[in-house]
MARVEXRO-972101 format. One record per residue: residue number from 0; residue in one letter; chain; x, y, z of N, C-alpha, C in turn. Coordinates in nm, 2 decimals, always signed. Example, Ala and Ser with C-alpha at 12.3 -4.5 7.8 and 13.67 -1.06 7.14 Angstrom:
REM MARVEXRO-972101
REC    i  aa  ch      nu      nv      nw     cau     cav     caw      cu      cv      cw
REC    0   A   A   +1.32   -0.57   +0.78   +1.23   -0.45   +0.78   +1.32   -0.33   +0.78
REC    1   S   A   +1.28   -0.22   +0.71   +1.37   -0.11   +0.71   +1.29   +0.00   +0.79
REM end
This chain:
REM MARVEXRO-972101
REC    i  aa  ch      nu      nv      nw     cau     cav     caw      cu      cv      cw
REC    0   X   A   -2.78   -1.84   +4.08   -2.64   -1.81   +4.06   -2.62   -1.71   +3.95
REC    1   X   A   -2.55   -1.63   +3.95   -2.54   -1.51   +3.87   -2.43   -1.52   +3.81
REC    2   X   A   -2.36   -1.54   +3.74   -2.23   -1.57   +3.61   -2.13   -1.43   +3.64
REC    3   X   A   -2.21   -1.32   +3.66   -2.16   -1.19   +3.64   -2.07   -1.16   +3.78
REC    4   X   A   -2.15   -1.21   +3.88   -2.11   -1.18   +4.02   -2.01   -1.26   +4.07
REC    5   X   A   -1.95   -1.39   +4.00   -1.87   -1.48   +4.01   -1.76   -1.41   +4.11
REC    6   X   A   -1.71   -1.52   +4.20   -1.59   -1.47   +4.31   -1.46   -1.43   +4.26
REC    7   X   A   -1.49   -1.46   +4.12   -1.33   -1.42   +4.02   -1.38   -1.36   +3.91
REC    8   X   A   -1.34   -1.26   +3.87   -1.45   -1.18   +3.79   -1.33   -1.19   +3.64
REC    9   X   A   -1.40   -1.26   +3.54   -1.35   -1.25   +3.44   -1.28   -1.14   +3.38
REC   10   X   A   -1.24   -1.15   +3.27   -1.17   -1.04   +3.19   -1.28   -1.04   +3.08
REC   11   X   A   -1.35   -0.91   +3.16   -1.50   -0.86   +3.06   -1.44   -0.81   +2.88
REC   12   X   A   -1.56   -0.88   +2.80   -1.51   -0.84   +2.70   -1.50   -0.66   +2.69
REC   13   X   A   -1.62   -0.59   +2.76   -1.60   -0.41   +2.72   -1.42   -0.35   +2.82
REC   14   X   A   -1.38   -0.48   +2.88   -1.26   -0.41   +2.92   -1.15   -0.41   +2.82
REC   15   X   A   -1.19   -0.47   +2.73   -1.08   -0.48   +2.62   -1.11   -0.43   +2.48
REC   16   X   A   -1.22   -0.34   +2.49   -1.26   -0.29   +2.34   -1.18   -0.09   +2.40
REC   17   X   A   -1.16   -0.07   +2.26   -1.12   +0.08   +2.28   -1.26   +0.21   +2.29
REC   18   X   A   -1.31   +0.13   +2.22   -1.45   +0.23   +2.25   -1.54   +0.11   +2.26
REC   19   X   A   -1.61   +0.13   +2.40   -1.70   +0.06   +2.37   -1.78   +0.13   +2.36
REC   20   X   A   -1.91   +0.05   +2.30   -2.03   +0.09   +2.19   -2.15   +0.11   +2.30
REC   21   X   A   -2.22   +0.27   +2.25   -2.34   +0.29   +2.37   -2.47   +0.29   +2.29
REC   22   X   A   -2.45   +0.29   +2.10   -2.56   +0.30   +2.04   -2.53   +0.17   +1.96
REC   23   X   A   -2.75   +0.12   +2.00   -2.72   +0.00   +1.91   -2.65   -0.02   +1.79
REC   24   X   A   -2.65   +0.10   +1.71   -2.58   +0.07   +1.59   -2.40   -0.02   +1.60
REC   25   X   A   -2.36   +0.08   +1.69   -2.19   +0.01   +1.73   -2.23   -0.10   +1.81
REC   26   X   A   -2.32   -0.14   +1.86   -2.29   -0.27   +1.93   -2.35   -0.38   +1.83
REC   27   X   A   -2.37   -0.35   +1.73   -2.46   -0.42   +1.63   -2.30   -0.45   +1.56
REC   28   X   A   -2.23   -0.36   +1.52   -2.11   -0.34   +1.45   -2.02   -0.46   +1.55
REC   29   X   A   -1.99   -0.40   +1.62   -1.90   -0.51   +1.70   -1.92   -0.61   +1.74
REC   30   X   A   -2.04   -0.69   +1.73   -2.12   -0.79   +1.73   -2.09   -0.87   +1.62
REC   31   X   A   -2.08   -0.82   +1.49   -2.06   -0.84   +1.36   -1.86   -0.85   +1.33
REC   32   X   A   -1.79   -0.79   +1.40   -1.63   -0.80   +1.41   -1.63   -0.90   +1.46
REC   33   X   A   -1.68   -0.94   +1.61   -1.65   -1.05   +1.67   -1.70   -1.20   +1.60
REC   34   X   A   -1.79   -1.19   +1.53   -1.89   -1.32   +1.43   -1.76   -1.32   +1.36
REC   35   X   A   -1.73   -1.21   +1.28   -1.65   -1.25   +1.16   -1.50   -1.32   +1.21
REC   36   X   A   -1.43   -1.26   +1.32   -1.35   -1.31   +1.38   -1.38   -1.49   +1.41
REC   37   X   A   -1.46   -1.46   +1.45   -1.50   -1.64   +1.48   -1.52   -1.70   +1.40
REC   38   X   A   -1.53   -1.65   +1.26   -1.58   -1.73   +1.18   -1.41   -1.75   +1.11
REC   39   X   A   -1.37   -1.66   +1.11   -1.21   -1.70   +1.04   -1.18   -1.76   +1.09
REC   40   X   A   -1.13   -1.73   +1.26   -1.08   -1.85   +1.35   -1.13   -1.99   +1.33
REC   41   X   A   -1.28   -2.03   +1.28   -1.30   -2.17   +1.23   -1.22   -2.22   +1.13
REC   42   X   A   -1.19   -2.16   +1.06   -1.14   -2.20   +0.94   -0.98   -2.18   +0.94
REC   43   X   A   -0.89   -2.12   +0.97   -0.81   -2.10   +1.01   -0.68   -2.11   +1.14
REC   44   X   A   -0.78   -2.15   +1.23   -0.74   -2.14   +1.38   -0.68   -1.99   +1.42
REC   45   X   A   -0.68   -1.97   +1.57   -0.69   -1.82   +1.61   -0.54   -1.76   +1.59
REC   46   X   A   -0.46   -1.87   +1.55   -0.25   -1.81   +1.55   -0.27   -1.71   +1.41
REC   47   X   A   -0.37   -1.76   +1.35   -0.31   -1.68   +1.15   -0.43   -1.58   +1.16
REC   48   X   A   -0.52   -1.53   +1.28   -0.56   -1.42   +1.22   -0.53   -1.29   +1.22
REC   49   X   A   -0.58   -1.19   +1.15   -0.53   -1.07   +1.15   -0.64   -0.96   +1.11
REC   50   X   A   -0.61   -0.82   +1.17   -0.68   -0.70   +1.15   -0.77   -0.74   +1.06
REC   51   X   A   -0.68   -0.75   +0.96   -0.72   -0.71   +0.81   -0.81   -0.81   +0.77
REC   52   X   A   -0.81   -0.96   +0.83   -0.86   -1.08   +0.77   -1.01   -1.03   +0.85
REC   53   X   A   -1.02   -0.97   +0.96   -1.14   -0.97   +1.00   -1.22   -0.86   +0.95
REC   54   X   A   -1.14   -0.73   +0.93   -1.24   -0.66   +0.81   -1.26   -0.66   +0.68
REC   55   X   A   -1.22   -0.79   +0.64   -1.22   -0.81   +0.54   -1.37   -0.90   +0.53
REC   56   X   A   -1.38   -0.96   +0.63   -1.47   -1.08   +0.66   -1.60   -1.01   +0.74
REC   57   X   A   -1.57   -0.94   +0.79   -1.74   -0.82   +0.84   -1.71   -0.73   +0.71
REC   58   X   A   -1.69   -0.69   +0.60   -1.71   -0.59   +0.52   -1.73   -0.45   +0.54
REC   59   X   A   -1.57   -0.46   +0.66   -1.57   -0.29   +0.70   -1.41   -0.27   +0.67
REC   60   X   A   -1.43   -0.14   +0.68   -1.26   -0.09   +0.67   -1.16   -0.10   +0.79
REC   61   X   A   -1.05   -0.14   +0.74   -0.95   -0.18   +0.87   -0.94   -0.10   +1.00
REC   62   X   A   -0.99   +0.07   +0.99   -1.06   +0.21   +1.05   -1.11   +0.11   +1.17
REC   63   X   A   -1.27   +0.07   +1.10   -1.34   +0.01   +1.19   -1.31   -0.07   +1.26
REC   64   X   A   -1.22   -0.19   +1.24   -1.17   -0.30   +1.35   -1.10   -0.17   +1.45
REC   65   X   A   -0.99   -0.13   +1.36   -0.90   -0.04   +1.49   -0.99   +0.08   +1.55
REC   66   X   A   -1.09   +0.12   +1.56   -1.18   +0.17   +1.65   -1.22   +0.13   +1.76
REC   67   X   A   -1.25   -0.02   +1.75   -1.31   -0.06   +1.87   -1.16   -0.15   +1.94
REC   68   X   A   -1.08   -0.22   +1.87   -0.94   -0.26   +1.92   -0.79   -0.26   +1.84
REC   69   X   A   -0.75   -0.23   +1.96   -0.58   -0.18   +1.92   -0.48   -0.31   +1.84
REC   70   X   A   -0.55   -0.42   +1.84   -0.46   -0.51   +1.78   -0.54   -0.65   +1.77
REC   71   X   A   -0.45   -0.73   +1.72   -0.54   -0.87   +1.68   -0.55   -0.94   +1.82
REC   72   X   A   -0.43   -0.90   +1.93   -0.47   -0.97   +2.04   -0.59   -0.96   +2.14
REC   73   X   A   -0.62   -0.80   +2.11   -0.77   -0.77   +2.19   -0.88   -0.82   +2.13
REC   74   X   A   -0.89   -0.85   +1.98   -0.97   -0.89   +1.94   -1.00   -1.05   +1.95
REC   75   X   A   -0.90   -1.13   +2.00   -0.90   -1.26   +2.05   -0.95   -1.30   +2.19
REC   76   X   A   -0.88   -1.18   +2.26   -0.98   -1.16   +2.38   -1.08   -1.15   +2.45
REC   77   X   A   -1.13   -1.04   +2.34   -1.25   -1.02   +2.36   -1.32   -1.14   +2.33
REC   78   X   A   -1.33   -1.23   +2.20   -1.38   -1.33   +2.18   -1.36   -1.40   +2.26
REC   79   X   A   -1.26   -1.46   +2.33   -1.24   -1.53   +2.42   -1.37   -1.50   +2.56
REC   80   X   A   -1.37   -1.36   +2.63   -1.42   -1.33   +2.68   -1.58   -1.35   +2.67
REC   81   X   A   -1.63   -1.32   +2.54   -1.72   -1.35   +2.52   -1.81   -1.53   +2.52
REC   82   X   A   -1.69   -1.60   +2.45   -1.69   -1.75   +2.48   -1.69   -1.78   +2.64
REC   83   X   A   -1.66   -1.77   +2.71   -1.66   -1.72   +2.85   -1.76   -1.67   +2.93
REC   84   X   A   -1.89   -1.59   +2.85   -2.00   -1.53   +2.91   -2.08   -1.67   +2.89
REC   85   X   A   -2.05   -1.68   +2.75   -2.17   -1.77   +2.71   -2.17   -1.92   +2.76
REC   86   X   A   -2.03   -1.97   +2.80   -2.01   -2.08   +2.88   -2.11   -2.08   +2.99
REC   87   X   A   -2.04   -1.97   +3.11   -2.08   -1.93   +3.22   -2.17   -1.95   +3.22
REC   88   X   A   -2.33   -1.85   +3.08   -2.44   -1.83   +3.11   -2.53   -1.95   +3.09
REC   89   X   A   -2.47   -2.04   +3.02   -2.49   -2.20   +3.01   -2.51   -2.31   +3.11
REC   90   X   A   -2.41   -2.29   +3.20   -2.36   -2.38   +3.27   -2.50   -2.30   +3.38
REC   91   X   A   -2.44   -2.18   +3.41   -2.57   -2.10   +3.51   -2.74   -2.18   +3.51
REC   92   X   A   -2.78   -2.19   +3.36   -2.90   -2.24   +3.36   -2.87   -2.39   +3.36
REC   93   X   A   -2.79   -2.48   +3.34   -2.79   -2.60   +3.34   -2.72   -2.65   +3.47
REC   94   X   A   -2.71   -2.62   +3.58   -2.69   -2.64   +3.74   -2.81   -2.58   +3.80
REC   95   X   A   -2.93   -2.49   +3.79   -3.04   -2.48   +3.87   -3.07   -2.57   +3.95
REC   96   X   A   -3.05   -2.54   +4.10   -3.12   -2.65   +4.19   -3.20   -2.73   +4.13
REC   97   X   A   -3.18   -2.85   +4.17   -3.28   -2.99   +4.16   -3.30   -3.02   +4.00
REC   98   X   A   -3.21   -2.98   +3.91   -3.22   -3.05   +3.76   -3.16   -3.14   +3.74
REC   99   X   A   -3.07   -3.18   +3.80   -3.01   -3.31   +3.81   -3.01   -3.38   +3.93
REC  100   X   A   -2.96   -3.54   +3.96   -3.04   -3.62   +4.04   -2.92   -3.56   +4.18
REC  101   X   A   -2.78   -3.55   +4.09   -2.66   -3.57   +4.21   -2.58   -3.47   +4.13
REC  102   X   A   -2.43   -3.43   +4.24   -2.37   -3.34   +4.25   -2.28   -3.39   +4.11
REC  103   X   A   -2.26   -3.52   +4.10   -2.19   -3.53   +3.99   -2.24   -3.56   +3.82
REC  104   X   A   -2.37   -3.59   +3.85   -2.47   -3.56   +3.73   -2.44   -3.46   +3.68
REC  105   X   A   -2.46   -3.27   +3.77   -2.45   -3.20   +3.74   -2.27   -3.13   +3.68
REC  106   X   A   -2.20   -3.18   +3.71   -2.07   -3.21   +3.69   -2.08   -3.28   +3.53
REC  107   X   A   -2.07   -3.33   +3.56   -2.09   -3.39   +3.43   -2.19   -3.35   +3.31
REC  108   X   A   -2.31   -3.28   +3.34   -2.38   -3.20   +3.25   -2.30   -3.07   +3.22
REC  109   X   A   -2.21   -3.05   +3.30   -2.09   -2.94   +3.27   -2.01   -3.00   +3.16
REC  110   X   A   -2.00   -3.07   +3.14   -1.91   -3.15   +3.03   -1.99   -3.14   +2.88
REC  111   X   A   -2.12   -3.19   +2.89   -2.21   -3.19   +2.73   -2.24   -3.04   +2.73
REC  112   X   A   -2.26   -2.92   +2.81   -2.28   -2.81   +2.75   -2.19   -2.77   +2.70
REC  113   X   A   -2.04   -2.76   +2.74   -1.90   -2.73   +2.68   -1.91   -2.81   +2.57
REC  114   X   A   -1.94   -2.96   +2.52   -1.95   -3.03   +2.42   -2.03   -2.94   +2.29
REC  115   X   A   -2.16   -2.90   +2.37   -2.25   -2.84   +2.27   -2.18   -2.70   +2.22
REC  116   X   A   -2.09   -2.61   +2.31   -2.02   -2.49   +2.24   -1.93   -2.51   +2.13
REC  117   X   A   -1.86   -2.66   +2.22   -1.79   -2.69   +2.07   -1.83   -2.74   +1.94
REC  118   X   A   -1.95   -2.79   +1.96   -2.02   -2.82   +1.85   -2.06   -2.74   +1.78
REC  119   X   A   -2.13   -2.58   +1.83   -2.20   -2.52   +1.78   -2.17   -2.35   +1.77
REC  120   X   A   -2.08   -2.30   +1.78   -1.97   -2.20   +1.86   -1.89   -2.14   +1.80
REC  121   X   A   -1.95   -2.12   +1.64   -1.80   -2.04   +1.58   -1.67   -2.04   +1.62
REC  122   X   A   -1.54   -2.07   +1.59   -1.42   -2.04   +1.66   -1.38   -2.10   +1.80
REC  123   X   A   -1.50   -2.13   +1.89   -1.49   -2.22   +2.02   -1.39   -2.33   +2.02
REC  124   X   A   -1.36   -2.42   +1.94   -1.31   -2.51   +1.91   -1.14   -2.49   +1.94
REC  125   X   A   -1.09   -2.36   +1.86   -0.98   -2.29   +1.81   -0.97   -2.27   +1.98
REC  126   X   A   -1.02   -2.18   +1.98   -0.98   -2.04   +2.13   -1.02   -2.04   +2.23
REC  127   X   A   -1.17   -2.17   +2.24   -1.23   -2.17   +2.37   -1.23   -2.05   +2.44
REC  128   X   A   -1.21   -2.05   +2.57   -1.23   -1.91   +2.68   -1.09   -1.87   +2.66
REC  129   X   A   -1.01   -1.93   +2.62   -0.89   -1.79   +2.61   -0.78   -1.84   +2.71
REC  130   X   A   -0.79   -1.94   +2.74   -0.63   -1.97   +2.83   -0.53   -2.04   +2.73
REC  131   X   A   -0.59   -2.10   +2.60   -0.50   -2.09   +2.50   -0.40   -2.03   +2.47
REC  132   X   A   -0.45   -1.90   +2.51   -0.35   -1.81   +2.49   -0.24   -1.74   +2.51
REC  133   X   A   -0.25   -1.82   +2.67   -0.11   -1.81   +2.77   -0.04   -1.69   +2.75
REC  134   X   A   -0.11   -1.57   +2.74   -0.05   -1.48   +2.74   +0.04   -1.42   +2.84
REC  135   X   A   +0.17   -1.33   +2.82   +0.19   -1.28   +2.95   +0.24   -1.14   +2.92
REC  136   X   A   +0.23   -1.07   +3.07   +0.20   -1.09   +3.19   +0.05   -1.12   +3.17
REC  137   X   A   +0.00   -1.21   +3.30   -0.10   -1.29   +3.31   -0.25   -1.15   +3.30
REC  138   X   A   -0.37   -1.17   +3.20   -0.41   -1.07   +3.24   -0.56   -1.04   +3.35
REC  139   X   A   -0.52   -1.18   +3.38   -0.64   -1.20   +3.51   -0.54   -1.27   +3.62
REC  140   X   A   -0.60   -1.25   +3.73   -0.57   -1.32   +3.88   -0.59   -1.49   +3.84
REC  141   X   A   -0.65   -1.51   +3.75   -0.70   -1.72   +3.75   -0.75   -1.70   +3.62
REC  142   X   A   -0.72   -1.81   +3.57   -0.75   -1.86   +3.47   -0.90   -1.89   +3.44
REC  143   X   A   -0.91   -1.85   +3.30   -1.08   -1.85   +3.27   -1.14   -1.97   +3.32
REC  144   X   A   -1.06   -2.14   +3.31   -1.07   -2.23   +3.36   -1.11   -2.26   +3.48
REC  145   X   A   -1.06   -2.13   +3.60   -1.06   -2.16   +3.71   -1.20   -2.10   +3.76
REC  146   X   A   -1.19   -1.98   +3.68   -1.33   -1.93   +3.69   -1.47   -2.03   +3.67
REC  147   X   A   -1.46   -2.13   +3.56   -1.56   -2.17   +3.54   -1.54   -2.29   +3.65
REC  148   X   A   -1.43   -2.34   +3.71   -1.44   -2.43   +3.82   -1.55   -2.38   +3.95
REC  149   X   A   -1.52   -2.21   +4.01   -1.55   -2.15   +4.09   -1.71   -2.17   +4.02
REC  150   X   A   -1.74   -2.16   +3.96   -1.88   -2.09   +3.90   -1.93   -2.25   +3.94
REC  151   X   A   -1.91   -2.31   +3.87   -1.97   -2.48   +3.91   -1.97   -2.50   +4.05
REC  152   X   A   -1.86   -2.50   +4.15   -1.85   -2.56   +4.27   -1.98   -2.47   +4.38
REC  153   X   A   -1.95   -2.32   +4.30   -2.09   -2.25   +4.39   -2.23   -2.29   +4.40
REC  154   X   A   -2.24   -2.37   +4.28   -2.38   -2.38   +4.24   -2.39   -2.53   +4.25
REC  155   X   A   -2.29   -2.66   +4.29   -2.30   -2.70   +4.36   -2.32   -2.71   +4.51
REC  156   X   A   -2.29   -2.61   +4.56   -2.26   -2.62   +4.73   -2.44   -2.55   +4.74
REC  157   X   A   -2.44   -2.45   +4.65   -2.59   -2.41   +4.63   -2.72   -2.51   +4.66
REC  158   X   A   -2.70   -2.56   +4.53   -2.85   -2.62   +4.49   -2.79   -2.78   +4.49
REC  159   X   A   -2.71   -2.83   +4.53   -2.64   -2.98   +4.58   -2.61   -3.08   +4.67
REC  160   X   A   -2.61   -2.98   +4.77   -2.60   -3.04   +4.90   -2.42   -3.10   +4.93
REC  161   X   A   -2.38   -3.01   +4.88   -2.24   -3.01   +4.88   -2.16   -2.93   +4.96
REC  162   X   A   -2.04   -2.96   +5.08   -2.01   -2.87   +5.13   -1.83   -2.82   +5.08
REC  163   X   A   -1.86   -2.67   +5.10   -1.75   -2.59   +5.04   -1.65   -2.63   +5.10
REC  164   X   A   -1.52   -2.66   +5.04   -1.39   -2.67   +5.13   -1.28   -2.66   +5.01
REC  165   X   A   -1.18   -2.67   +5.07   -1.05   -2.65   +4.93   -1.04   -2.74   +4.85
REC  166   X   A   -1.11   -2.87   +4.93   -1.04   -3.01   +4.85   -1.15   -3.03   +4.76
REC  167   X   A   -1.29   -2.96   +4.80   -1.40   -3.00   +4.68   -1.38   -2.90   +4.58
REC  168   X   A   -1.28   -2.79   +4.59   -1.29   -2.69   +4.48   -1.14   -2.71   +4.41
REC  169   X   A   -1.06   -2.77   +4.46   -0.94   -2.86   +4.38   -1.02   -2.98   +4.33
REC  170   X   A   -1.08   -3.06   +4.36   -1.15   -3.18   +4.28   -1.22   -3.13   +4.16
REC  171   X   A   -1.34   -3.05   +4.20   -1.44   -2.99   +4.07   -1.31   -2.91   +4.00
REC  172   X   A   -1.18   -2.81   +4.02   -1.13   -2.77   +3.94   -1.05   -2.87   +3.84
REC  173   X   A   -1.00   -2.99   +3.91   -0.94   -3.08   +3.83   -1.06   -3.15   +3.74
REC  174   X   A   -1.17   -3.17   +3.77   -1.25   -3.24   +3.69   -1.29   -3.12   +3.55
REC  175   X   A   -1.27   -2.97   +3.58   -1.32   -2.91   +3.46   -1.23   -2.85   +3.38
REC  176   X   A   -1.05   -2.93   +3.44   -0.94   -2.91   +3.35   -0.99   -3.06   +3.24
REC  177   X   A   -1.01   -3.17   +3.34   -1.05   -3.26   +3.20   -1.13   -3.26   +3.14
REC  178   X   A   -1.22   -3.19   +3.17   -1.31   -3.17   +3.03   -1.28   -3.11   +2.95
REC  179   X   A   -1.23   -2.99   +2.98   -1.16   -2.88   +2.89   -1.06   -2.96   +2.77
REC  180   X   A   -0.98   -3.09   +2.86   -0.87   -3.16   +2.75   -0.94   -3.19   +2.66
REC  181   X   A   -1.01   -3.29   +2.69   -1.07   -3.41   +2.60   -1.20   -3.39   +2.59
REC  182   X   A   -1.26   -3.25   +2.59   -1.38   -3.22   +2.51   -1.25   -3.14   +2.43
REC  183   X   A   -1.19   -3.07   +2.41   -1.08   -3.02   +2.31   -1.05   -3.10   +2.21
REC  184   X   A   -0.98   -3.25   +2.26   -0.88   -3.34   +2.18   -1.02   -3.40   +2.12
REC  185   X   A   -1.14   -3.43   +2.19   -1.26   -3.51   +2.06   -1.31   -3.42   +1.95
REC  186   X   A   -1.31   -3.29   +1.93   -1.31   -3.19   +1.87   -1.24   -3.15   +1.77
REC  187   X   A   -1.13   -3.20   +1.81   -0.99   -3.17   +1.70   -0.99   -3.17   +1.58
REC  188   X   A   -1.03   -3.31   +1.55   -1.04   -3.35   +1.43   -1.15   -3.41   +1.42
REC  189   X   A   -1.29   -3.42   +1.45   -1.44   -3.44   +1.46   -1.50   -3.32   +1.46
REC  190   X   A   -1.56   -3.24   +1.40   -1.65   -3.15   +1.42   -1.79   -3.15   +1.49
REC  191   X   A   -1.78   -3.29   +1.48   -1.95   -3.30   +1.56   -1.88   -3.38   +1.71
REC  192   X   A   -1.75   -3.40   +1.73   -1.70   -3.45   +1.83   -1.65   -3.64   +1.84
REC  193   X   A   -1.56   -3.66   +1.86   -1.52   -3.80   +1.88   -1.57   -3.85   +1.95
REC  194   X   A   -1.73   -3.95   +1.94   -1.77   -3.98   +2.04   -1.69   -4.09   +2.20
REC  195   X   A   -1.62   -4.14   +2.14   -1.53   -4.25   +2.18   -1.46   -4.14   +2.29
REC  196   X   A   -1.40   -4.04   +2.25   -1.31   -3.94   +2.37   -1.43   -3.91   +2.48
REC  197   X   A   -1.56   -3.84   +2.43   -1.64   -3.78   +2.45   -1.70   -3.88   +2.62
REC  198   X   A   -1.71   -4.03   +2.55   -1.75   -4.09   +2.65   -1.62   -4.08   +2.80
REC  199   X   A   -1.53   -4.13   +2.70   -1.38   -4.15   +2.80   -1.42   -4.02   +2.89
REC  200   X   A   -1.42   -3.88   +2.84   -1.45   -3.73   +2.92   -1.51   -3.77   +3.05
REC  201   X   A   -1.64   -3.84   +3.03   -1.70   -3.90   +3.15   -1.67   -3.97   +3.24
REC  202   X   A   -1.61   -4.09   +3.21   -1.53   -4.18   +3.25   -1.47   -4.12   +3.36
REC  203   X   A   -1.34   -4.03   +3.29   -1.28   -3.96   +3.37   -1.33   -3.85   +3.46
REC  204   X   A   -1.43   -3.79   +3.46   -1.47   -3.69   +3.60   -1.55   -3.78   +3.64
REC  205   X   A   -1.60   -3.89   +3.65   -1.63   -3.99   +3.73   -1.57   -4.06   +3.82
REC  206   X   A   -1.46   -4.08   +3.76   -1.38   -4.12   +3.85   -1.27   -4.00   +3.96
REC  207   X   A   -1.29   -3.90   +3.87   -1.25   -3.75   +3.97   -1.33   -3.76   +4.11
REC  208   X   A   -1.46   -3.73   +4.05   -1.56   -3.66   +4.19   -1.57   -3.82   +4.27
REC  209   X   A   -1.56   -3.95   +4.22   -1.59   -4.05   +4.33   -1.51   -4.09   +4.45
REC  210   X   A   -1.68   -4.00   +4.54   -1.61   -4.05   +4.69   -1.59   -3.88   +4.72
REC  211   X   A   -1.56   -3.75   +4.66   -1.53   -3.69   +4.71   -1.61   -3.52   +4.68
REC  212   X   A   -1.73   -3.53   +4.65   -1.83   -3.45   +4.66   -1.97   -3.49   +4.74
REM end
């Protein structure tokens, strides 16, 4: 399964940078904008940050942020975006045919890698993939959310023994809005995560997919 080639193609983070970077040096640089962004967003949450707080925090001139983006919302994007690859490229290797026993095993190991971003994920916690942000006008066709539904249900019908229909991709979609909740709400105020929600998470897409994957 290929994350990139998904049937709904995300909002790439180089579609939201003003220049994107062709020499390692600038992609080293904006590498380093996006850390520091995430790193304020930890501490902060993603509503209070600003230009300035992020070149303040990579130790560049406010020049440099506004080179690569036009405002604080591209630069939430983009991170979002990026949180979004790295989900994707997660979930990609943790669905490989035959690693788990059943289709909702692997559903559910969708649940502890999102667990582990939140755990481990600079700013993830704050902004996740970026539907937080309810921006409008809308600037994708589906929500990041829905993407990562699509991305799961392929790689079950894949390597699962699952077959494709509307009702299994409304099911797996509702099971990866609740994870999204309440891996969120155990997070909130747990940094290592509320184990007690964490279990409930399960609970609930257990009782989602039963009977109908």
């Amino acid at each position: 399964m290929n994350v990139i080639d998904s049937g709904t193609a995300l909002l790439s983070t180089s579609a939201l940078i003003r220049n994107e970077p062709v020499q390692a040096r600038s992609t080293a640089r904006l590498a380093t904008l996006l850390d520091s962004a995430a790193a304020v967003i930890d501490e902060i949450g993603y509503e209070r940050l600003t230009t300035a707080m992020v070149a303040e925090r990579a130790g560049a001139s406010i020049g440099t942020v506004y080179r690569y983006f036009p405002d604080r919302i591209a630069v939430l994007q983009s991170l979002a975006a990026r949180n979004s690859e790295r989900l994707l490229g997660s979930i990609s290797a943790e669905l490989a045919a035959g690693r788990h026993a059943s289709a909702t095993d692997a559903v559910l190991a969708v649940a502890h890698v999102t667990a582990e971003l939140f755990r481990t994920e600079p700013g993830y916690r704050s902004l996740r993939v970026g539907d937080v942000l309810d921006l409008l006008p809308p600037q994708t066709d589906a929500t990041a959310n829905a993407v990562v539904a699509d991305t799961v249900t392929d790689a079950l019908v894949a390597g699962y023994g699952v077959s494709d229909s509307a009702d299994v991709r409304l099911t797996v979609g509702t099971a990866i809005e609740i994870i999204d909740a309440l891996v969120a709400r155990a997070f909130a105020r747990a940094p290592k995560g509320d184990a007690r929600l964490l279990t409930e998470a399960d609970r609930a897409v257990r009782a989602v997919l039963a009977g109908r994957l």
